[in-house]
N, C-alpha and C positions, 0 to 999 in steps of 0.2 A: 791713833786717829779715830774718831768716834763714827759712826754708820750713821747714817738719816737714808731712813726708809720712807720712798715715793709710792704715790696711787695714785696712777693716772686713769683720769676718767673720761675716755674716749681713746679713739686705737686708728684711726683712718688718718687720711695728708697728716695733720697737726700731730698723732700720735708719732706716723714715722720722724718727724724733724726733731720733737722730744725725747723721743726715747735716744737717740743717738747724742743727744745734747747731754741729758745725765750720764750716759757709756761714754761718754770721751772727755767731759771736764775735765776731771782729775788726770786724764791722760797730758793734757796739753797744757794747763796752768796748773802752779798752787795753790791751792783750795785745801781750806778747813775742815772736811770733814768728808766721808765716804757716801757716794749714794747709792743707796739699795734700789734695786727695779723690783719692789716688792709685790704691788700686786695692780694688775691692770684690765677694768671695767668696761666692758660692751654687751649689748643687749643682743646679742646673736653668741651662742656658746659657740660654735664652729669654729666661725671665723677669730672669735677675738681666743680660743685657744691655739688657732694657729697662730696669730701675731704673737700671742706669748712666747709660742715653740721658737718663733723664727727667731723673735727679737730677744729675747734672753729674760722675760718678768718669769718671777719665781711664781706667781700665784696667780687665778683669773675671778671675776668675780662676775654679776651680771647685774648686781643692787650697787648704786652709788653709796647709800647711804649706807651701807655694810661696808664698803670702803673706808667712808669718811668715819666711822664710829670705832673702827677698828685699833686697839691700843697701841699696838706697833708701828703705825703710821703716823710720821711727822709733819711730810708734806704731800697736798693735795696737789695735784695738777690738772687742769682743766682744760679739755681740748675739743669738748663738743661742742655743737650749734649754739649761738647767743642764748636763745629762748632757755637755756637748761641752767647758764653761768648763776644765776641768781640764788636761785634755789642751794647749788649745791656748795656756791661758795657761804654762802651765808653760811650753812650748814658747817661748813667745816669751818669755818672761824669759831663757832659758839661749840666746835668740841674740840677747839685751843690748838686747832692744826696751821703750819703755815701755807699760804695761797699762791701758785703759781697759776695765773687766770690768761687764758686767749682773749683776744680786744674782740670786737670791743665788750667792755667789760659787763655790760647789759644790754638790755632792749632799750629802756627808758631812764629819764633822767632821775624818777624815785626812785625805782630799784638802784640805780647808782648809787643817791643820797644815802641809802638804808647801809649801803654795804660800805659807805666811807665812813659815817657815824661806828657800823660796827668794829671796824677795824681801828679806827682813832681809840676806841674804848677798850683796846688791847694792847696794849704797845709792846706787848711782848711776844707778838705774831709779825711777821713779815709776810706783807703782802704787795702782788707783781702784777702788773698787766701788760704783755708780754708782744709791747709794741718794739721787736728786736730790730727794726729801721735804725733804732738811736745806737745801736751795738756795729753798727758798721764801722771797719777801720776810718773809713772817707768821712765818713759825717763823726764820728771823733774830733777828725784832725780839721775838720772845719769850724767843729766848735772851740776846739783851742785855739786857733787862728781869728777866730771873733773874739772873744775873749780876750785876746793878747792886743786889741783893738788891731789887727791889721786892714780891718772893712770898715773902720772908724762906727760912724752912725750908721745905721741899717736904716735905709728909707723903703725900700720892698722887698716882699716876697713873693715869687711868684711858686706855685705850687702846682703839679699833674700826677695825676694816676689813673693810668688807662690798661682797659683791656676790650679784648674783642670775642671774649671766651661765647656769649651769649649772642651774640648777630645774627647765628641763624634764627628764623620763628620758631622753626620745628625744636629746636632746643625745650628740655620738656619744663614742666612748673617744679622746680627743686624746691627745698625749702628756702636757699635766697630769696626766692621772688616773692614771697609771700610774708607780709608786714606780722602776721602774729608767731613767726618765727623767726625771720631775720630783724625786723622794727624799723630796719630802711636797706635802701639797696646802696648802689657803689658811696652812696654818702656815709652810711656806716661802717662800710666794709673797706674802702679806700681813704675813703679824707680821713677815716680815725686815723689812718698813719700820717698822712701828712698832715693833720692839725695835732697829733702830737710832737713832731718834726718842728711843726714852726713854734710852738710853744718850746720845745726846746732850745732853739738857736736862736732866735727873735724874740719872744716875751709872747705874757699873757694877752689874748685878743676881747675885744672891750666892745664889737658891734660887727655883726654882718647884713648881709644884703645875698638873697639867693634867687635862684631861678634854679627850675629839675622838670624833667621832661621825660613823658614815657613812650614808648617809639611802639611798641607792641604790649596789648594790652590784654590777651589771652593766650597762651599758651599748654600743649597736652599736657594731660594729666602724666606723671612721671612714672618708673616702674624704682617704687623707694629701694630696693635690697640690691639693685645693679647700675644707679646714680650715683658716681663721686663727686668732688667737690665742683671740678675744673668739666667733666662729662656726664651726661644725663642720658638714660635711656628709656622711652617712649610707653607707659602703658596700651598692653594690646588693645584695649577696648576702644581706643579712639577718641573717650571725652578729653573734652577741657575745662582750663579751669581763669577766675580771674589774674592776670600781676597786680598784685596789691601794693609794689613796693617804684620806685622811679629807676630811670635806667640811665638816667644822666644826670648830674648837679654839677651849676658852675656857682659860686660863691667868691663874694667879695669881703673884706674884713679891715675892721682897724685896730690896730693892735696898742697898748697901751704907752707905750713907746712913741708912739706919733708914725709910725711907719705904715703904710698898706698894704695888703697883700688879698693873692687872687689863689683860688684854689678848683680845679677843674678833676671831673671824675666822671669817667664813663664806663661801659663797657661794653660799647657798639664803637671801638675806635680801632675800625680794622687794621692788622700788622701791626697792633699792640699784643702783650703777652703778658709781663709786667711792667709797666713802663711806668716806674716810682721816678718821678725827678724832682729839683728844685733849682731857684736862682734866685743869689739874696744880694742887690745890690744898698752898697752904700757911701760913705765920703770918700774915703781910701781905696773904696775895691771892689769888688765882687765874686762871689764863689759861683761853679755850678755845680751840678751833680745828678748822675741819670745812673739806676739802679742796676741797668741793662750794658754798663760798662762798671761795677761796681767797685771794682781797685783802684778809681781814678778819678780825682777830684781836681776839678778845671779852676786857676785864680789869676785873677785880673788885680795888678797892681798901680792905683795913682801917682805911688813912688817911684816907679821906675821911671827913665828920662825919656819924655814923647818920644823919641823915636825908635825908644824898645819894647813899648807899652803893647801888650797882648793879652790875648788870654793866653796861660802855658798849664800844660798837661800835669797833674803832682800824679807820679804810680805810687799808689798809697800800702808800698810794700816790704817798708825796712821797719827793722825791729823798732825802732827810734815810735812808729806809729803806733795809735791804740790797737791794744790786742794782737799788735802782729809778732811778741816776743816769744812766741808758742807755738807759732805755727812754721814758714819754710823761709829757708832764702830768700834774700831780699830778688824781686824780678817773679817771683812766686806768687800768685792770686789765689784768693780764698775762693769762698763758691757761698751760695744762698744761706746752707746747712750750717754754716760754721756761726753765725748770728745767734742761733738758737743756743752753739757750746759756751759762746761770752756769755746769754744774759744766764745758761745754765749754774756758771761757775760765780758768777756775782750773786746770783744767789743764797748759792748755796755758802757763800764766804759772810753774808748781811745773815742769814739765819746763824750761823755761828758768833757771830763778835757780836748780836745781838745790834746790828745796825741797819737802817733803812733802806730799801731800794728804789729807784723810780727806773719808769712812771709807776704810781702806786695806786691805791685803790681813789683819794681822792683828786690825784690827774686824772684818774678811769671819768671819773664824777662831772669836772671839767669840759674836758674831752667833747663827753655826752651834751651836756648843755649847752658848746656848741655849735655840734651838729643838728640836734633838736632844734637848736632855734633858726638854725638855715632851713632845714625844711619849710618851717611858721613862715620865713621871710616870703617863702617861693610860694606858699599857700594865703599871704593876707600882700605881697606885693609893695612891701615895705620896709628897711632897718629895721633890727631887730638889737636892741642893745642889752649888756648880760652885764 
């Protein structure tokens, strides 16, 4: 079995879920080919040599691009703030490296363009954007169950992603809240997954209509070296700074299919945590799905005789399901972390056979354009067609 040696660039939340995702692939599926934790980048030597120590990379580095140029490395892995994805995936495309990218996969819709052109013009790179939502056993077996026409036509989607992590004021200015590094709030950071979601189960979307709303519009300045992703901690000084970015979008859409669908994202939606859900009714049926029960995917059958007609419970836990031939007994639930070891090992099986993975750099592209163009809707108060 051949080695493929990883550089992951970035080490905090996203680092821990990946680094575990390459240590246990090969532990739990068949997979092509070995992966090396070979050397992983942070701009703080300390700490990102302890996460080496703790987590097992052979090597540490503090330059991406001493990463990305490096000859022993095959794949890149990208796990830092939006604002940095561009640069350094480009970067490691144009020195023939493959791309494992965090969503969303830029700031803006050219940087997207730029990076799906580049990757189309290599077809001998695999590249990922690493919207693991679609790697859940539930939403697998709901898109088999679409597919197999059990929901006939899809006439809606309804879409939510909520969290409450920001509600306080005093919560400090991170780099989410600030548009020249994150380039939108929960609408980049949330609807990328579930407008990749519905693009997945439902089809491509052909028009939106948005409205987004910012609830607090200053915030302190942060103490950047002791703020993670989900907590912020206050600079002593006391200033503040603008939110340059929204704290809520609700959006509406038509999808090319004839169906509708609504998609809501906050992150003032107190006694949320992650609250990823969906419901997609259609002739035959209806699925749901809340990420907050995520072994269990809820279906409403037309076919069954009115008087037994319900929504019933699927535990989405026997081997028979996606991805679950690797993991435990049937009655046995996954957990968040194991999303990350699917799309790990799919990767890493598309780099070897030399075959594609999605979503890929030009879903990333998609995606992007639209979200972009919900924001335009909520800023000019009009459809927005793509």
């Amino acid at each position: 079995m051949k080695n493929l040696n990883i550089g992951m660039i970035g080490y905090k939340f996203m680092g821990k879920a990946h680094t575990q995702a390459w240590a246990r692939a090969g532990q739990v599926f068949s997979i092509d080919a070995r992966p090396i934790l070979h050397t992983v980048c942070g701009k703080t030597r300390g700490a990102v040599e302890a996460f080496a120590s703790r987590w097992g990379w052979n090597h540490t580095s503090l330059d991406w691009r001493e990463v990305v140029d490096h000859p022993e490395i095959d794949v890149i892995d990208i796990c830092v703030p939006q604002y940095l994805h561009f640069d350094i995936a480009l970067a490691a495309l144009q020195a023939g490296k493959h791309v494992f990218c965090e969503k969303p996969l830029t700031l803006t819709v050219d940087q997207a363009h730029i990076l799906s052109e580049e990757a189309q013009s290599r077809p001998e790179l695999v590249h990922y954007v690493n919207h693991n939502y679609r790697r859940l056993p539930a939403v697998g077996l709901a898109k088999q169950m679409i597919d197999q026409g059990k929901v006939g036509r899809i006439y809606h989607w309804r879409g939510a992603y909520l969290q409450d992590w920001i509600i306080d004021p005093q919560f400090p200015l991170t780099w989410h809240l600030r548009k020249e590094t994150s380039g939108m709030g929960p609408q980049g950071d949330l609807n990328s997954h579930s407008v990749d979601l519905a693009r997945f189960l439902v089809g491509d979307i052909t028009a939106v209509t948005c409205m987004a709303a910012n609830f607090i519009t200053q915030r302190p300045l942060p103490d950047e070296a002791a703020s993670g992703t989900f907590s912020g901690t206050r600079d002593e000084s006391g200033a503040v700074g603008e939110v340059s970015v929204e704290d809520a979008a609700f959006m509406l859409a038509r999808f090319d299919n004839g169906a509708l669908g609504s998609f809501e994202t906050s992150r003032f939606a107190a006694g949320r945590k992650n609250y990823n859900s969906f419901e997609i009714y259609g002739s035959r049926g209806s699925l749901m799905f809340n990420f907050e029960r995520m072994n269990e995917l809820e279906f409403y059958s037309m076919d069954d005789p009115p008087e037994e007609r319900g929504f019933k419970t699927i535990l989405v836990t026997e081997s028979e399901h996606p991805y679950m031939s690797g993991w435990w007994p049937p009655g046995h639930g996954i957990g968040y972390e194991h999303t990350f070891v699917h799309a790990a090992a799919d990767f890493i099986n598309a780099v070897v056979r030399g075959e594609s993975i999605k979503p890929d750099f030009h879903d990333g592209l998609q995606i992007q354009r639209i979200l972009e163009a919900g924001l335009e809707s909520a800023s000019r108060g009009r459809e927005i067609k793509l």
